[in-house]
N, C-alpha and C positions, 0 to 999 in steps of 0.2 A: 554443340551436340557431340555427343562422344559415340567411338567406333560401335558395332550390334555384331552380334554375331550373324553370320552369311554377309559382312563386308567382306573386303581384299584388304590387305595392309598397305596404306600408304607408301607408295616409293617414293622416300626421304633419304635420305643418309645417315649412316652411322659409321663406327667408326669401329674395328678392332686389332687388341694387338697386338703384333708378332715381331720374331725375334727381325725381321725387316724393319722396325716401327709401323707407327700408326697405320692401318690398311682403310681404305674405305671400303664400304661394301653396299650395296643398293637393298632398303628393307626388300622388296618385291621379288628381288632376283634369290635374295641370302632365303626366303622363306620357300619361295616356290620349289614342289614336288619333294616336301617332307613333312613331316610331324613334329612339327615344333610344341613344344612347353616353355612357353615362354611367361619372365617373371616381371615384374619392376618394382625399384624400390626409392623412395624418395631421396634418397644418397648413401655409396658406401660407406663403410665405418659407420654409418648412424646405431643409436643404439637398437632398436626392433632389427633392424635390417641385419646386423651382424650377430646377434642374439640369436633370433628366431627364422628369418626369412631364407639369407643363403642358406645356413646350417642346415634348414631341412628338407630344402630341395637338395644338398651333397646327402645325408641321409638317406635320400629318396630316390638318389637316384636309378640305383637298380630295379628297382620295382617299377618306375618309370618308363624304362627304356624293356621290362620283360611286357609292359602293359603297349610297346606300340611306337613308343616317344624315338625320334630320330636324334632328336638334339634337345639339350636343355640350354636354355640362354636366357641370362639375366642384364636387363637395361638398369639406367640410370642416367640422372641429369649430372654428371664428370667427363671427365677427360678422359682415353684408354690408357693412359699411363695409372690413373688412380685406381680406375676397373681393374687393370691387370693386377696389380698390387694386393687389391681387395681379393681378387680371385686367389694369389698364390699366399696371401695371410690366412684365410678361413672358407676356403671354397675347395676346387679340386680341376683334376682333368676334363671331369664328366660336365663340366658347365664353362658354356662360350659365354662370354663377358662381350656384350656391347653398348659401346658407350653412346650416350646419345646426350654430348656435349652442351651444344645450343639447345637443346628441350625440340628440336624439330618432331622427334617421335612421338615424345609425349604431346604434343600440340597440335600436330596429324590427327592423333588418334582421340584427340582433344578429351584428354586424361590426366591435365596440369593441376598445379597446387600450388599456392601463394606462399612460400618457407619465408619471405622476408623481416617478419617479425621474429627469423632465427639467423639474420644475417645470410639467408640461403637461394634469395631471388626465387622465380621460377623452378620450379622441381615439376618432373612426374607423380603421381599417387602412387599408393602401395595397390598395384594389381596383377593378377595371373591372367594368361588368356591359352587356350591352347587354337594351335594354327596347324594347318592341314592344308597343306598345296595354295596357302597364300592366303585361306580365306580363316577367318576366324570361326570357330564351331562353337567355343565355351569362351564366357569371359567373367571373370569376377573381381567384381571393383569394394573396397574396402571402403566402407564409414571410414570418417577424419577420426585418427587414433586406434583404428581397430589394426588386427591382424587375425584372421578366422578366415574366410572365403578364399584370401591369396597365394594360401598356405601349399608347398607339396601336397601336401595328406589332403586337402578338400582337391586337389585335382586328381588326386590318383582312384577318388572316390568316383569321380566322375567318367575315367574311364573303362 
């Protein structure tokens, strides 16, 4: 059964990272008393993901953050060293990269997807959700192969 909105996020682990290296951070602690926009994408470098996904939440971000949004952060099933990478290849300041290695988040919030038939194990789905002091208020989960609901733009619609 996957996360509703009025849950709490999961306090899992993730991972981001700084010129220290790898940091760990606690989802429940990293989310509480902000306005999160949060993304995820089935892996960096994919092609929708770095195409369409980051690209337009960095687009979006100002409009974003004038509509409310404290932080924009995008997950994925990688390592923070790949995250970071992806973030400083086609992404921006304006979005925290958390990695979520082991798929614990995406399994938490039990919003996984079978990539194995692409050599890719366990992944997370392409979703958005926005979080508000921990608890999730919007979520939107993509059809297999879609990208429309996940999108900046349908969450900026929404708030």
């Amino acid at each position: 059964m996957s996360i509703s909105v009025g849950d709490t996020i999961p306090d899992v682990t993730l991972v981001k990272a700084s010129p220290e290296g790898p940091q760990q951070v606690q989802a429940r602690d990293y989310f509480a008393g902000k306005k999160v926009a949060l993304f995820s994408v089935p892996g960096a470098f994919t092609p929708t993901c770095s195409a369409k996904h980051l690209p337009g939440f960095v687009d979006k971000a100002e409009e974003l953050k004038a509509k409310g949004i404290d932080e924009i952060v995008g997950t994925a099933v990688n390592d923070a060293f790949v995250m970071q990478a992806w973030n400083e290849n086609a992404g921006s300041s304006d979005i925290t990269m958390l990695a979520d290695g082991n798929a614990e988040f995406a399994k938490a919030v039990g919003l996984t997807m079978d990539g194995s038939g692409y050599g890719m194990g366990t992944r997370g789905q392409r979703f958005s959700m926005l979080v508000e002091d921990g608890k999730v208020t919007q979520l939107n989960v993509e059809d297999p192969g879609d990208y429309k609901v996940s999108s900046a733009e349908h969450m900026l619609g929404q708030l």
